[in-house]
N, C-alpha and C positions, 0 to 999 in steps of 0.2 A: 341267216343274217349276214354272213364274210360274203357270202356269194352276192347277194345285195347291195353289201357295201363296195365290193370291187368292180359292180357292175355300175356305180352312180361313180367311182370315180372315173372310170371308162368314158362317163359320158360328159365328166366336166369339161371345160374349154379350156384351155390355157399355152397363152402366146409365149412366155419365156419358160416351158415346163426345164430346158436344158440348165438355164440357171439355178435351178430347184435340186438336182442332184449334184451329191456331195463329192467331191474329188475322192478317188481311191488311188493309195497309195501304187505308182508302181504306173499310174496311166498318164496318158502326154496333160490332163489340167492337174494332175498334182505336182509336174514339171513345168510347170507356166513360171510358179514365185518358191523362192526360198521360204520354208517352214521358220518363222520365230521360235526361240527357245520357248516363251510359254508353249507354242505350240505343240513345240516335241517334247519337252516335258506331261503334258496333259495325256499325250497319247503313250506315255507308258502308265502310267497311272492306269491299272485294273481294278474295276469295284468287288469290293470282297463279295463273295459267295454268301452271304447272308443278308447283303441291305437288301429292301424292296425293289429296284429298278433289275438287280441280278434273280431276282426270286418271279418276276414277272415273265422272265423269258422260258425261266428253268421251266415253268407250267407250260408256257407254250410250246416248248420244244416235247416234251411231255403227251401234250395233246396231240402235237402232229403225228408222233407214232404210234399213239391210239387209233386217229380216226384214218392213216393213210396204211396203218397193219406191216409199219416199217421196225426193224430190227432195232434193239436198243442198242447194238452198238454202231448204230448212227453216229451218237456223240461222239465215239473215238478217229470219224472219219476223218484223213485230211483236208477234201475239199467242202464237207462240211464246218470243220474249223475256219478254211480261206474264205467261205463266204461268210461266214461270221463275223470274220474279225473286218471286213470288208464293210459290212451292213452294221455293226455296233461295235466300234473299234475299242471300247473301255468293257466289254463284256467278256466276261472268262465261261468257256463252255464248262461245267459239269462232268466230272467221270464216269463209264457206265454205272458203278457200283452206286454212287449218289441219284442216280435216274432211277437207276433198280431198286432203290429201298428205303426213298426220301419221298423222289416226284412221284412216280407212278401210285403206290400205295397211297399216299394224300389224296390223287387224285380219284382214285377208287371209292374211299370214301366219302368224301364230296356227292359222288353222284350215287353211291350206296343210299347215303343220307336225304338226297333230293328226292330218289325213288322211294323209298320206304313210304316218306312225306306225303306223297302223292297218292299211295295206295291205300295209303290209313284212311284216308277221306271217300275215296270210291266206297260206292255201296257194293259191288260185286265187280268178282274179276273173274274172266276167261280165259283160260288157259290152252296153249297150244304145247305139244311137246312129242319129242321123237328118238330115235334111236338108232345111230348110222356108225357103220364103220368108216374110219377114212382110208383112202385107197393111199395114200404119200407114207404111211407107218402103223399101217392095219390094227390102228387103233379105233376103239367103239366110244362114242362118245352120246353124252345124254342131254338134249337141249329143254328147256324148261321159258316160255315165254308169256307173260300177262298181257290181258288187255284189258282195258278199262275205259269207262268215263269219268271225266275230272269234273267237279263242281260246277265249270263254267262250259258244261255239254262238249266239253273236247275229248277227241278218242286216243286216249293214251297206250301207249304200247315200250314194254321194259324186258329184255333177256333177263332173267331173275337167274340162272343157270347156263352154264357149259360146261358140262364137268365129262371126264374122263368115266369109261364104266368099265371097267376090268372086269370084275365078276360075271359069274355066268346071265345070261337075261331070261331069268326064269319073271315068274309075275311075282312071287314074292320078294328078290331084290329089287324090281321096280320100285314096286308099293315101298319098299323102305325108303328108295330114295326121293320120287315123289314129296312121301310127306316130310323128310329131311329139309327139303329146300322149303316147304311154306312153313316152317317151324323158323326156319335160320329168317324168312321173312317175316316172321310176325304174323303170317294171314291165316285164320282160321279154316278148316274145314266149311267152313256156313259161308264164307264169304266168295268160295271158288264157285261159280253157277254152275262151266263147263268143262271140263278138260276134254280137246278135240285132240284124237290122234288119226297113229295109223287101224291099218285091217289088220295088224298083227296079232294074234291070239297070244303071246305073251306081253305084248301093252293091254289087250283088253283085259286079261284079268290082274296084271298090275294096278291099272286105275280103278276093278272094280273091289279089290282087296285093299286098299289103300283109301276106299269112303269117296269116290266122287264119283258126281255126277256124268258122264263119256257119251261120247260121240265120234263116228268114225269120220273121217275128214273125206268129203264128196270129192275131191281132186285124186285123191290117191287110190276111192271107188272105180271111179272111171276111169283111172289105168288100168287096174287089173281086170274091169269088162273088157277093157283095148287089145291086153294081154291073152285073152281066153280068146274072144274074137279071131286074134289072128291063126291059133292053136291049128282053128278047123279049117284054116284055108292052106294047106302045104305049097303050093304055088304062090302065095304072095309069102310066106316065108323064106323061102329059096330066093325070092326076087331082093329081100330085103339084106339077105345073107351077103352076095353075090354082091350089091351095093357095097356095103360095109366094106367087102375085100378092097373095092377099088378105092375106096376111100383110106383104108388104112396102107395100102401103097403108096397113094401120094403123099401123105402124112408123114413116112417115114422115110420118104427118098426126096432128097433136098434137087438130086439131076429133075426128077421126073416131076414135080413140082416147076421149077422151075423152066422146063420145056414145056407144061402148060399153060406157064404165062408168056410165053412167047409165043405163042402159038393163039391165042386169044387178042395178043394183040395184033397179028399178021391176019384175021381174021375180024379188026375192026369189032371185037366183041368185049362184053363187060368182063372185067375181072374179075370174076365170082370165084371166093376162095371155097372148098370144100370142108365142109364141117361134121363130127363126127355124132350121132345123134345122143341121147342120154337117156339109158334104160326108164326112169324115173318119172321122165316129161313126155307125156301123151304123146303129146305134137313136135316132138323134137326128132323122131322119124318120119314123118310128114314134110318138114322142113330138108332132112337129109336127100329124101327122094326128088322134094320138088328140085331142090340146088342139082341133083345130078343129073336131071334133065335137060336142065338150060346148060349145061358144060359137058351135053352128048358130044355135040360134034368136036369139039374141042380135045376131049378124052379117047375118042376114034383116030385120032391123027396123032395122037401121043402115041401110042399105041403100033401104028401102021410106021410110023419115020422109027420106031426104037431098033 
């Protein structure tokens, strides 16, 4: 809906939009006329941190770091403050502590409350769920995701879950936590149709100890036929090996990178950046190999002037 909305203001017309925007303090039209005392009395005037017009943005400042996955201490920034006070001069930003245990939590439950709402009504929900270490602080973490239909034939979809999983991943702490999260949601066993995972043999006997219905996920199938496939060819192994090398040199040398684009452009050729492929994604070595062929010659000349 923002995206729509800012794409029809895009598209309105308007012959004096320059009269439309507000002087800001400090540029040559807030230097045009002397500020009247009401004036500058008005703009010390800050609205307290509890009326409606301050409780309006606190949400929205809120939301932005939800859905753009930015640091709460955004707020404490100072050029976040300058455009603030620039963009709503009687507005007082909020502390991290008041975003961290006021906004955010509200806002959690709001859409706690919409999602539950929504699930209560489905007649059945499918479950997707997984189990990944993350490579930034090799921590394991347990994703837990619904889908459903709403009343009005719309295909709904809610992360019901992302919790941290410390414990070991045998299939009996799955199945504990599993059925943890559709308890903390309200959804009965009867109502899960499917829970789609991975080939893992401790998910599959987590969901099969844990009462549900499973299915192994066809994407993650056909990686590991990708993966055996390539087992018994040692020649496209080695080839793919050998890639990788060259790729993680450019990756890590900012001269030699950079002698590739220069060299691309003295060559009147596209700037094809190199990218590293992803164990996980079929075709993401596919892509790796095709990119290192169109930046052969390019890579040969890197090479031969070093």
């Amino acid at each position: 809906m923002f995206s729509r909305q800012v794409a029809a203001n895009k598209g309105g017309t308007s012959t004096s939009s320059d009269s439309k925007i507000p002087a800001v303090p400090g540029t040559s039209r807030s230097r045009d006329r002397q500020l009247t005392l009401k004036e500058t009395s008005e703009r010390k005037l800050l609205w307290d941190i509890n009326v409606p017009k301050s409780i309006k943005y606190h949400y929205l400042i809120g939301e932005m770091i939800a859905l753009d996955n930015e640091p709460l201490s955004l707020v404490e920034r100072v050029g976040f403050h300058r455009l603030m006070a620039a963009a709503v001069p009687h507005y007082r930003v909020p502390g991290q502590i008041y975003v961290t245990e006021k906004v955010v939590p509200d806002i959690y439950n709001r859409i706690w409350s919409k999602i539950e709402a929504s699930i209560s009504q489905a007649t059945a929900v499918s479950v997707t769920s997984d189990i990944w270490t993350c490579q930034h602080n090799n921590e394991s973490f347990l994703s837990f995701t619904a889908h459903w239909i709403s009343p009005y034939f719309n295909l709904e979809h809610g992360v019901l879950a992302m919790k941290p999983f410390p414990s070991s991943h045998s299939g009996t702490n799955i199945a504990k936590k599993l059925n943890a999260i559709t308890e903390r949601w309200n959804t009965p066993k009867s109502k899960v149709h499917l829970l789609v995972h991975d080939s893992g043999a401790y998910m599959i006997k987590g969901a099969r100890d844990a009462g549900y219905d499973s299915g192994r996920c066809f994407i993650h199938s056909l990686q590991r036929a990708k993966e055996e496939s390539l087992k018994s060819q040692p020649e496209v192994l080695q080839m793919i090996a050998a890639a990788r090398r060259i790729l993680t040199h450019f990756n890590y040398s900012g001269l030699a990178e950079q002698k590739l684009k220069s060299i691309q452009q003295e060559l009147n050729l596209p700037n094809h950046q190199l990218g590293q492929d992803v164990s996980t994604r079929w075709n993401s070595t596919y892509y790796l190999m095709e990119r290192l062929l169109r930046t052969k010659a390019s890579c040969i000349l890197v090479y031969n002037r070093s």
